[in-house]
C-alpha positions as CSV (number, residue, x, y, z in Angstrom):
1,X,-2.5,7.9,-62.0
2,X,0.3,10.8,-62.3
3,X,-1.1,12.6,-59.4
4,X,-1.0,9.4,-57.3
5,X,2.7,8.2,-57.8
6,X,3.4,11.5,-57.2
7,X,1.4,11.6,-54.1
8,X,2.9,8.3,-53.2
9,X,6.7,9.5,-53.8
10,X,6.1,12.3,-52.1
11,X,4.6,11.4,-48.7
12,X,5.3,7.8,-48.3
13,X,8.9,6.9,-50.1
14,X,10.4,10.4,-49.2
15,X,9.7,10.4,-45.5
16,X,9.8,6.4,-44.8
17,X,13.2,5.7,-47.5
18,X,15.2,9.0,-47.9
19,X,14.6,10.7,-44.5
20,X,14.8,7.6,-42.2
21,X,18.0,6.8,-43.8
22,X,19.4,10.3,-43.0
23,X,17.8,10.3,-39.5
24,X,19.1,7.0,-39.0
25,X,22.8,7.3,-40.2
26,X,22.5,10.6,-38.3
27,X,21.3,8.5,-35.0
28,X,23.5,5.9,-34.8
29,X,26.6,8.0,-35.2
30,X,25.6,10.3,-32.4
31,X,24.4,7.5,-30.3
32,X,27.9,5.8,-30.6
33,X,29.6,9.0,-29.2
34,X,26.9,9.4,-26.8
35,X,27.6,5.3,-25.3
36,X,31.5,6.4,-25.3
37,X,31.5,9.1,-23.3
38,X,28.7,7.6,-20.8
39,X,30.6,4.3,-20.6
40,X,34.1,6.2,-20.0
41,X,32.6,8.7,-17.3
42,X,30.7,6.2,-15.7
43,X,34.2,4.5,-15.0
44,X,35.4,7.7,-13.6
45,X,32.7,7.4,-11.1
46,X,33.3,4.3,-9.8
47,X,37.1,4.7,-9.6
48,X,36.5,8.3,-7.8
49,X,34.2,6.2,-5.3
50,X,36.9,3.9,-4.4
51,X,39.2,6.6,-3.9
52,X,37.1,8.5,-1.5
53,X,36.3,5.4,0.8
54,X,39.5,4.0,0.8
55,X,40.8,8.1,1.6
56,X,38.4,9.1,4.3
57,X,40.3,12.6,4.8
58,X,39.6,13.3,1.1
59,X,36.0,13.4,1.8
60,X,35.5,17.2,1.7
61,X,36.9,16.8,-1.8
62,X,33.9,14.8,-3.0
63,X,31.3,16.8,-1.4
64,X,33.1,19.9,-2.9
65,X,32.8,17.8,-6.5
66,X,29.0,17.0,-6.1
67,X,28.2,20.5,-5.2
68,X,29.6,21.8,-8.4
69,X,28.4,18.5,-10.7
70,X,25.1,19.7,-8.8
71,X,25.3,23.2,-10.3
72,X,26.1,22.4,-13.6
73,X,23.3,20.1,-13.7
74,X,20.7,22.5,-12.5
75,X,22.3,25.1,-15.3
76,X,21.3,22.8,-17.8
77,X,18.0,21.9,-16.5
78,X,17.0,25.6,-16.1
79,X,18.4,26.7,-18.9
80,X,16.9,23.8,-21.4
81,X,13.7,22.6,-19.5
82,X,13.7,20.1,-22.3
83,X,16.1,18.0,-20.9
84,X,14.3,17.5,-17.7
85,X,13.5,13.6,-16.9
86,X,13.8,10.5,-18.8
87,X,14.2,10.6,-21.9
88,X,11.7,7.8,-22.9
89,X,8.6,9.7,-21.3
90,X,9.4,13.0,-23.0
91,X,9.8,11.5,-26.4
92,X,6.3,9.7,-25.7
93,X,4.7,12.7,-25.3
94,X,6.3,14.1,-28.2
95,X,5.8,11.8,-30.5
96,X,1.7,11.5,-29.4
97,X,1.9,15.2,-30.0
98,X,1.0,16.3,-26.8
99,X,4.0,18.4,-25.5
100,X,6.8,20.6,-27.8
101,X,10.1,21.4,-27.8
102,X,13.0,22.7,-29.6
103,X,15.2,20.4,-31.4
104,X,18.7,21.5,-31.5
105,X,18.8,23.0,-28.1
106,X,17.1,19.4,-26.4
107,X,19.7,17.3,-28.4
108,X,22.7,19.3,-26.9
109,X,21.4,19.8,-23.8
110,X,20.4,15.7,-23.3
111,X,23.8,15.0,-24.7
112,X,25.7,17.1,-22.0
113,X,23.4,16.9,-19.0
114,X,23.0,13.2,-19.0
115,X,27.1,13.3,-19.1
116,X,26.8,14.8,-15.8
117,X,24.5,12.4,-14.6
118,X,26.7,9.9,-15.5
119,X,29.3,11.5,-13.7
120,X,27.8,11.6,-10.6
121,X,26.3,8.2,-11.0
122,X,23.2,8.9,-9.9
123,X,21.0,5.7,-11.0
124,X,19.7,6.9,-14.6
125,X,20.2,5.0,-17.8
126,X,21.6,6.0,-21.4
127,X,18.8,4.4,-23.3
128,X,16.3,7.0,-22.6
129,X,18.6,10.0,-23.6
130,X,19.5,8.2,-26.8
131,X,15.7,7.8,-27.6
132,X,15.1,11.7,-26.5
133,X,18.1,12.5,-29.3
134,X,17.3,10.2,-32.1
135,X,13.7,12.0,-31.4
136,X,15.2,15.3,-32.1
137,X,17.7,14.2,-35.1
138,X,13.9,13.4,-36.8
139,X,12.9,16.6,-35.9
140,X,16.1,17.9,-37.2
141,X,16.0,16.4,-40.6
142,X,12.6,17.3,-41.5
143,X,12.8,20.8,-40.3
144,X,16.2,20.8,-42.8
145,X,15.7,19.0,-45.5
146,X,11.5,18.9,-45.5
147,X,10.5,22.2,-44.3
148,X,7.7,22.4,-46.2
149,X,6.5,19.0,-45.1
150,X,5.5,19.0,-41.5
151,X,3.4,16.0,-41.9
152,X,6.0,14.4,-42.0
153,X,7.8,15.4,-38.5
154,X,6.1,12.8,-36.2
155,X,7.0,9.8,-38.5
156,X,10.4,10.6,-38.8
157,X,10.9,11.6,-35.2
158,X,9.0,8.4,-34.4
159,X,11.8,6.7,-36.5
160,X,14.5,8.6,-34.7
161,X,13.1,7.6,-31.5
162,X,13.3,3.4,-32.5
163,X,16.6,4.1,-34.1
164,X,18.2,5.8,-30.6
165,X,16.8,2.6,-28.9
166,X,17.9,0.6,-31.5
167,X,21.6,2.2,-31.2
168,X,21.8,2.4,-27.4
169,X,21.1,-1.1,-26.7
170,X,21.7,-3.3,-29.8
171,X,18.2,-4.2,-30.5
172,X,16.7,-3.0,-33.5
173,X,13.7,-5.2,-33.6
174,X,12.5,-4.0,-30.4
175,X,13.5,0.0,-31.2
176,X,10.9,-1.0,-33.8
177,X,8.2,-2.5,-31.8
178,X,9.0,0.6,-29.2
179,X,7.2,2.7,-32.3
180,X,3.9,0.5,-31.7
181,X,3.6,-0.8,-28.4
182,X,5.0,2.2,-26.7
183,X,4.9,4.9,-28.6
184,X,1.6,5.0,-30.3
185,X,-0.2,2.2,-28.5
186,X,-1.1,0.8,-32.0
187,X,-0.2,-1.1,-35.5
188,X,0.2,1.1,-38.5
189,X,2.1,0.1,-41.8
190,X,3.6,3.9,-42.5
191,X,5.4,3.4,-38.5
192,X,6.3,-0.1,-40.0
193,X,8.1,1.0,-42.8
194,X,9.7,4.8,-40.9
195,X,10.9,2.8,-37.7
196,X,12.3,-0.1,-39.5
197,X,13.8,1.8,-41.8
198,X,15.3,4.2,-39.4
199,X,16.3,1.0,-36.7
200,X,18.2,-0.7,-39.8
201,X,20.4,2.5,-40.8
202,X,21.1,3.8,-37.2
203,X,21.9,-0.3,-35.8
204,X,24.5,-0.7,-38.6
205,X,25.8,2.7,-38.7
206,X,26.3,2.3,-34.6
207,X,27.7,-1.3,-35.0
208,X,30.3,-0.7,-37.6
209,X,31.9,2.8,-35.4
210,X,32.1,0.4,-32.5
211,X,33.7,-2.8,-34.7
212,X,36.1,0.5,-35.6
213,X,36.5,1.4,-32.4
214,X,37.3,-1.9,-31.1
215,X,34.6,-2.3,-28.6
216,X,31.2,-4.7,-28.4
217,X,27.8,-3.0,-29.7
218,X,26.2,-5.6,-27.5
219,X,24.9,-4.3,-24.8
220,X,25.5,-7.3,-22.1
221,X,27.5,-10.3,-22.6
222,X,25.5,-13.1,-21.6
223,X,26.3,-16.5,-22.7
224,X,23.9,-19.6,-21.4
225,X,23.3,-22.4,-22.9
226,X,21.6,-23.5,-19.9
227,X,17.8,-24.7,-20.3
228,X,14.9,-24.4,-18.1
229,X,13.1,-27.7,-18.0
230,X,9.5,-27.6,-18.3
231,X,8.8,-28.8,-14.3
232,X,10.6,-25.8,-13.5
233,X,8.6,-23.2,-15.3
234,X,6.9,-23.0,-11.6
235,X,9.9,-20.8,-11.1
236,X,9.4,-18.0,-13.9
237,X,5.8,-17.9,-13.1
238,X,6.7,-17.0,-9.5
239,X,9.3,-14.3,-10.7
240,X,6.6,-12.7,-12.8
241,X,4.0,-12.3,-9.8
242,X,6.5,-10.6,-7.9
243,X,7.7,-8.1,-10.5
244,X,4.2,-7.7,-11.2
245,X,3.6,-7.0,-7.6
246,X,6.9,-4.5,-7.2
247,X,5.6,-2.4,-10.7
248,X,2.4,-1.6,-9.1
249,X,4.4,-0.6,-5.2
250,X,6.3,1.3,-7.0
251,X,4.2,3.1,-9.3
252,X,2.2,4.0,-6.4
253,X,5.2,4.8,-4.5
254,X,6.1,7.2,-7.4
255,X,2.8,9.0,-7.2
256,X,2.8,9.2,-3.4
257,X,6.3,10.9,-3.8
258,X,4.8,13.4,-6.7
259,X,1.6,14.3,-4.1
260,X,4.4,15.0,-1.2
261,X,6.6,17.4,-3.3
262,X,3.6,19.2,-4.5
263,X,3.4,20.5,-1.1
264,X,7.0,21.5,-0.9
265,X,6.6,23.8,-4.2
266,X,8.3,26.8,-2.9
267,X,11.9,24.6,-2.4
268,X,13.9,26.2,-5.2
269,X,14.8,23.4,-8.0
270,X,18.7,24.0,-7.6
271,X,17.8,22.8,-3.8
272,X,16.5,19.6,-4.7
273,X,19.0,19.1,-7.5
274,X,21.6,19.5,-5.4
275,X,20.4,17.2,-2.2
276,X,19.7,14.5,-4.5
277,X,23.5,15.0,-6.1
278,X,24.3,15.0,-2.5
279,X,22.5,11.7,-1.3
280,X,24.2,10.3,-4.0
281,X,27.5,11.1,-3.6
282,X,26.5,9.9,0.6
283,X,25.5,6.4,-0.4
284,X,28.1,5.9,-3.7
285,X,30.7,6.0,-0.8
286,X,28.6,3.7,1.6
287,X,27.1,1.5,-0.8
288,X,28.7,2.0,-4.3
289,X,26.4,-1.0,-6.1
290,X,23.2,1.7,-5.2
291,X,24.8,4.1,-7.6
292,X,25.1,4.3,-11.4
293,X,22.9,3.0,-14.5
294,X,22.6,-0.4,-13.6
295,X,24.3,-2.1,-16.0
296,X,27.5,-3.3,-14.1
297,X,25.2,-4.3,-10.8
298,X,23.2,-6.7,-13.4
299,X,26.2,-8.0,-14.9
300,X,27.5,-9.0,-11.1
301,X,24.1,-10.5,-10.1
302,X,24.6,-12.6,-13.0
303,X,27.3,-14.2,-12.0
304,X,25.9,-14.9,-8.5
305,X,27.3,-11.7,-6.2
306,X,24.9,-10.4,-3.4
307,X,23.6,-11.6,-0.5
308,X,19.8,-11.9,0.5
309,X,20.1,-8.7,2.5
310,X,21.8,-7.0,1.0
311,X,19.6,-7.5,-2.8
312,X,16.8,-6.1,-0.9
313,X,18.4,-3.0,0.5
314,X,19.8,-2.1,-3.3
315,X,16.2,-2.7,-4.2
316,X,15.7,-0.3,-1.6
317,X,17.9,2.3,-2.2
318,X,18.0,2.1,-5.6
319,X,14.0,3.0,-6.0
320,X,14.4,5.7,-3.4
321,X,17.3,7.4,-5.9
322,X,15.4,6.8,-8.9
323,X,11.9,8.6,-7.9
324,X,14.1,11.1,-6.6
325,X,16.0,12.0,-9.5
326,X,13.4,11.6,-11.8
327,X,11.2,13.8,-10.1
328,X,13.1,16.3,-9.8
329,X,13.9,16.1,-13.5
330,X,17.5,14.7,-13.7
331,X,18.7,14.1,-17.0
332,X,18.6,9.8,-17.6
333,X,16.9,7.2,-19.2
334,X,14.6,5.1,-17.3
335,X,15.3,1.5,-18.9
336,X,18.3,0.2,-17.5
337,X,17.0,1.3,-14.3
338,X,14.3,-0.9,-14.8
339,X,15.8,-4.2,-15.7
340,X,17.9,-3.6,-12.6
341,X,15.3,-3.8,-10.8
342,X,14.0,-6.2,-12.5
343,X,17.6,-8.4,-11.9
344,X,17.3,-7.7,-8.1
345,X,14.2,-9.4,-8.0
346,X,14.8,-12.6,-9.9
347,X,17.7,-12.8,-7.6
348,X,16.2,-12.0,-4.5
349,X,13.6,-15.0,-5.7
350,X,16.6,-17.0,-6.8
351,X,18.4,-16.4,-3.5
352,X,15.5,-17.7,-1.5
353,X,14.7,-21.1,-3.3
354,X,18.4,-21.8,-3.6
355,X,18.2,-21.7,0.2
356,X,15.5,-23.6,0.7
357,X,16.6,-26.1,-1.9
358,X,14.4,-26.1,-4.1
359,X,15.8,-25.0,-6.9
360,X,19.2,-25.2,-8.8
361,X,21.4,-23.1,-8.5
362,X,22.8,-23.5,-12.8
363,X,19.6,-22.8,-13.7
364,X,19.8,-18.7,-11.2
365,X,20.7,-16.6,-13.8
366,X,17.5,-17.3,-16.1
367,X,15.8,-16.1,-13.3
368,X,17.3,-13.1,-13.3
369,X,16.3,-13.0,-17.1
370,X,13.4,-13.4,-16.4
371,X,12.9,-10.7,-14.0
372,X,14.8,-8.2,-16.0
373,X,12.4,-8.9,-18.6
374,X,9.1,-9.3,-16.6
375,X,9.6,-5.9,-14.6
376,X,9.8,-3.8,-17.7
377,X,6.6,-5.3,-19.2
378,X,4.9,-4.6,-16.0
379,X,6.3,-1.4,-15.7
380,X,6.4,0.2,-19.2
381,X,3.4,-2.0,-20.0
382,X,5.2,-3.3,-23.1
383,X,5.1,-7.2,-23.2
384,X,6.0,-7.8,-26.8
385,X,9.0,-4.8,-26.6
386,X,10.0,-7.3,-23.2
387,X,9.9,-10.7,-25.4
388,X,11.8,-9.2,-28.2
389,X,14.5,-8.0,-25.8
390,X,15.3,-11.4,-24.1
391,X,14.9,-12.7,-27.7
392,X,17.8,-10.0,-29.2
393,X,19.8,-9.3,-25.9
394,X,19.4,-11.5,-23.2
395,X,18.6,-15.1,-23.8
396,X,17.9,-15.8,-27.4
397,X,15.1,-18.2,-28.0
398,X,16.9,-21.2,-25.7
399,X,14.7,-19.8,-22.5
400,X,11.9,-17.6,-24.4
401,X,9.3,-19.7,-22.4
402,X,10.3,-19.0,-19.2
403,X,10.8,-15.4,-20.6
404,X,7.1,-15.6,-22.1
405,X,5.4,-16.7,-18.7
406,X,7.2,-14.1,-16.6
407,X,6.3,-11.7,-18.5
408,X,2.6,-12.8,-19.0
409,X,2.2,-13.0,-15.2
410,X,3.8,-9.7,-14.5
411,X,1.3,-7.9,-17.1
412,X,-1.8,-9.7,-15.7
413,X,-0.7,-8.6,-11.7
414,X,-0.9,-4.6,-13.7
415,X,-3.9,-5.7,-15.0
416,X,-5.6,-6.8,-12.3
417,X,-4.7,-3.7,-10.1
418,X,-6.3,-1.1,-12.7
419,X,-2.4,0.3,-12.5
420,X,-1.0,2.7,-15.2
421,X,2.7,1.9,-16.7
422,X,5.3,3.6,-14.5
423,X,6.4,4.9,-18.0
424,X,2.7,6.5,-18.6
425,X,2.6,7.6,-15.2
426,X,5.7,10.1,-16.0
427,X,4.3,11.1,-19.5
428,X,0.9,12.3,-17.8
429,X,2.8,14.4,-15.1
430,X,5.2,15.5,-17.8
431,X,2.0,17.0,-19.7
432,X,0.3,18.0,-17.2
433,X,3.0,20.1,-16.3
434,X,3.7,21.1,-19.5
435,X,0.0,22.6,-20.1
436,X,-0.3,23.7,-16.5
437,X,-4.4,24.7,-15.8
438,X,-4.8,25.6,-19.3
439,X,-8.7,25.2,-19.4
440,X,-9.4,22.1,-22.5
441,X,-11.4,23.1,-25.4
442,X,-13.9,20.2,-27.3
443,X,-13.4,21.1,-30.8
444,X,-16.0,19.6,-33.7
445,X,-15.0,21.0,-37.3
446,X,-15.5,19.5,-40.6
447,X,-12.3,19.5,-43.0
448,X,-12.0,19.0,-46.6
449,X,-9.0,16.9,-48.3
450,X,-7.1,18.8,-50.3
451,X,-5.1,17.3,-53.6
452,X,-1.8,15.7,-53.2
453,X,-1.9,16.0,-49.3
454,X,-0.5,14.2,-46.8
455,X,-3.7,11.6,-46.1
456,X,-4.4,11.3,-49.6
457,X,-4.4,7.2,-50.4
458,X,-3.9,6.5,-47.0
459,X,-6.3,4.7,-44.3
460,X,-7.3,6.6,-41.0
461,X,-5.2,4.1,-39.0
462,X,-2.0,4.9,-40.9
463,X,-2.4,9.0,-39.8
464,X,-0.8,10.2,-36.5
465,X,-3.7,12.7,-35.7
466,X,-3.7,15.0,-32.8
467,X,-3.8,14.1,-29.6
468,X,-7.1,13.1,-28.6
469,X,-8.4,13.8,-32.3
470,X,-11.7,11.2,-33.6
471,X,-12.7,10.8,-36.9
472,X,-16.0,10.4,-36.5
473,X,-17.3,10.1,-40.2
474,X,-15.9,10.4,-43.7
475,X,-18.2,12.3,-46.7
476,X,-16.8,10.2,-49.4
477,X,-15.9,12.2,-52.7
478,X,-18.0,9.8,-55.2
479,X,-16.1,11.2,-58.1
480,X,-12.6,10.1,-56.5
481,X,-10.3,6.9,-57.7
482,X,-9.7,5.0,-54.0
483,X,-8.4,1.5,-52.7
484,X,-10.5,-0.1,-49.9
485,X,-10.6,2.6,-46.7
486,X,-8.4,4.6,-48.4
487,X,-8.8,8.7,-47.6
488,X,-9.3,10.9,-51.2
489,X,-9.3,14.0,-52.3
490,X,-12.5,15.8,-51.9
491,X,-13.4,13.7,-49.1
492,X,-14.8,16.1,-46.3
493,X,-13.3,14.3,-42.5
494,X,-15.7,15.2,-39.4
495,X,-13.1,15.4,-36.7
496,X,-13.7,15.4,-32.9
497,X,-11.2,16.7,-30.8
498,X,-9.9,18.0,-27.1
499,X,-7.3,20.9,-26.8
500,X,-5.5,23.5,-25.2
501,X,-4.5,25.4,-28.3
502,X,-7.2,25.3,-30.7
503,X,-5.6,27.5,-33.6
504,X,-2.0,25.3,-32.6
505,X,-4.1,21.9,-33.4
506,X,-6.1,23.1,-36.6
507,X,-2.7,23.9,-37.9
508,X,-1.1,20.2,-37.1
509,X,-4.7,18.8,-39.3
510,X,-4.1,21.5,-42.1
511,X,-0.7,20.0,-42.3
512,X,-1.9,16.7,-43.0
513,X,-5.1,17.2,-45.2
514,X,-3.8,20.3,-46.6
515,X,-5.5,23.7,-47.3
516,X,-7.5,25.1,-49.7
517,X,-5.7,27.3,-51.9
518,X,-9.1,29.7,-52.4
């Protein structure tokens, strides 16, 4: 019994209590510098708009300014290819275990890039930065404080990762749920405990700096007491369909993009860099709502701002940007970007039934709602992360139907079309990149569980195994003490596996079932 609390101490309260905490505390307080400086610069970028198109002859000016914002950016991208592209893809793939990077140089570099981003206001969001950094503080704290505990790295950074979200957009339930549904694809107590844990520390340590500070932690002020009746549910339904729809034209429009660039492979990076800084500095001046997060255009459509048309050529424009930027590897999250879009539509939809008549026009902004929420469960194929959203952020629970049915609607129209999430359609370019034509090795090899390691009283479904790893049968240790599917010492795990580095992936399973000391 000895060996097991100490087990138990060890590799569940250490990792899930004491270094969540840390990596939480540690989170939150970066993430509230991090939403300071965005919110701040990205003020400075629509003031410096105005100023050039009400100052025509200052134009040279501007183009001089996104030239050099331009450079810098490319600097950073070149110099820490870790920072390349939203921030919630990369931290996927790190947190599955299928690409690396280095901590301390992707923290400072996200941190800084995504400034200039910002600055620009080229249309990428803070949330996935703030996920990519709360990913490397987990990182950070175990290779600090539990060196000789690598087991423990994707937990915590999975922790980090919920508690960035959490921080970034004031919704620590669904940072948590972001460690199942998004993450990991799948329920495990141990991610339970780590991303609740880690949420919890970084949402309090992030609310009280901006009580401090004298600013809101939430992330939009929406107040509606409004209700959808139940004959108007016809409404959400329709909303959903067409987000549902968009996701999957714009996936493919994203992959169509990726398949035309491939053929332009010998266009240095700082040129693309620097046309997409310079298409956005074109249209900010045109058509300033095109440019920048998001977050202010979704605050204006709530109120009822924007024409027919004009929705549908932001809509426009504002996709064009995004798979721009993104694949070019810009520094910004892709989240805010998303419920944008997801706004546009419910108020395209809202626009057009208000015209006919049909609908009332109290009841527009739970449309938008509504579509905020159904486009990022078709996109990011998350429909529980989408709920608990409108639940936290948006809506409460006054209009959670409506919420509920768009979102339903918008996941079945991705189901039906066989589409992958936008999301998972960047992760699988981002690792495919990563590991270049590196041929894939199948891998069968039998390992023995060591004392006092890592997997030792826990059940298969609580261990983050390698990407692509299968534990195809357990030789049970008949002399070993065990609870119901729990892994013991002793025990020998035949493991099935695909991989690029074979002696890199026996390593990450010795980490976790330990090695014999003969």
């Amino acid at each position: 019994m000895k060996r097991n609390r100490v087990t138990y101490l060890k590799n569940i309260l250490f990792p899930c209590v004491l270094f969540s905490a840390v990596t939480g505390i540690l989170t939150g307080g970066l993430i509230f510098l991090f939403r300071m400086g965005a919110t701040a610069l990205s003020r400075w970028s629509s003031s410096a708009y105005d100023f050039f198109r009400e100052n025509p002859k200052a134009l040279p000016l501007l183009l001089l300014g996104t030239l050099a914002l331009g450079t810098v950016s490319w600097l950073f991208l070149k110099v820490i290819p870790d920072c390349r592209g939203g921030g919630i893809p990369t931290s996927i793939g790190l947190l599955r275990g299928a690409l690396s990077f280095r901590w301390l140089s992707s923290l400072v570099g996200v941190f800084f890039s995504s400034m200039v981003t910002f600055l620009m206001g080229i249309p990428l969001g803070t949330e996935g930065p703030a996920v990519q950094m709360g990913t490397a503080v987990g990182r950070g704290t175990v290779r600090l404080l539990g060196r000789r505990h690598p087991a423990w790295d994707r937990y915590v950074m999975t922790g980090g990762a919920g508690a960035g979200f959490a921080a970034a957009t004031g919704a620590p339930l669904t940072g948590i749920l972001f460690a199942f549904e998004e993450a990991h694809g799948r329920f495990s107590p141990m991610l339970l405990m780590v991303s609740a844990m880690t949420a919890a520390f970084s949402s309090v340590t992030s609310k009280t700096l901006f009580s401090l500070a004298g600013f809101s932690w939430e992330m939009f002020p929406i107040a509606t007491d409004t209700f959808l009746p139940l004959h108007r549910l016809w409404a959400p339904v329709a909303v959903g369909i067409l987000c549902g729809l968009f996701a999957v034209l714009f996936t493919k429009g994203y992959t169509l993009f990726g398949s035309f660039l491939q053929k332009l492979k010998k266009i240095p990076l700082i040129c693309n860099v620097l046309l997409i800084f310079l298409i956005t500095g074109v249209v900010g001046v045109i058509f300033p709502q095109s440019v920048g997060s998001g977050h202010h255009l979704i605050e204006e459509l709530l109120t009822g701002e924007g024409s027919f048309g004009i929705l549908i050529l932001l809509l426009i424009l504002r996709s064009a940007l995004l798979i721009g930027a993104n694949h070019v590897g810009i520094t910004g999250g892709l989240f805010v970007p998303s419920l944008a879009f997801g706004a546009l539509l419910g108020a395209i939809f809202g626009k057009a039934v208000l015209f006919l008549g049909i609908f009332p026009e109290e009841y527009y902004p739970i449309l938008i709602i509504v579509g905020m929420c159904s486009f990022l469960a078709a996109s990011s194929r998350t429909p529980l992360m989408a709920i608990a959203f409108a639940l936290e952020v948006l809506c409460g629970p006054s209009n959670i139907l409506a919420v509920i049915f768009g979102v339903a609607l918008a996941y079945v129209i991705i189901e039906m079309f066989g589409i992958m999430g936008f999301v998972d359609t960047v992760v699988e370019k981002k690792i495919e990149k990563a590991h270049g034509e590196k041929p894939l090795e199948t891998v069968d090899r039998d390992f023995t569980v060591q004392p006092n390691s890592f997997v030792v009283g826990k059940e298969i479904r609580d261990i983050l195994w390698p990407p692509s790893c299968i534990v195809l049968s357990i030789d049970r240790n008949p002399a070993a003490a065990r609870g119901s599917g729990e892994i013991s010492e002793g025990d020998v795990l035949h493991l099935h596996y695909q991989t690029v580095d074979p002696d890199a992936t026996a390593q990450s399973i010795y980490d976790l079932v330990g090695v014999s000391e003969k």
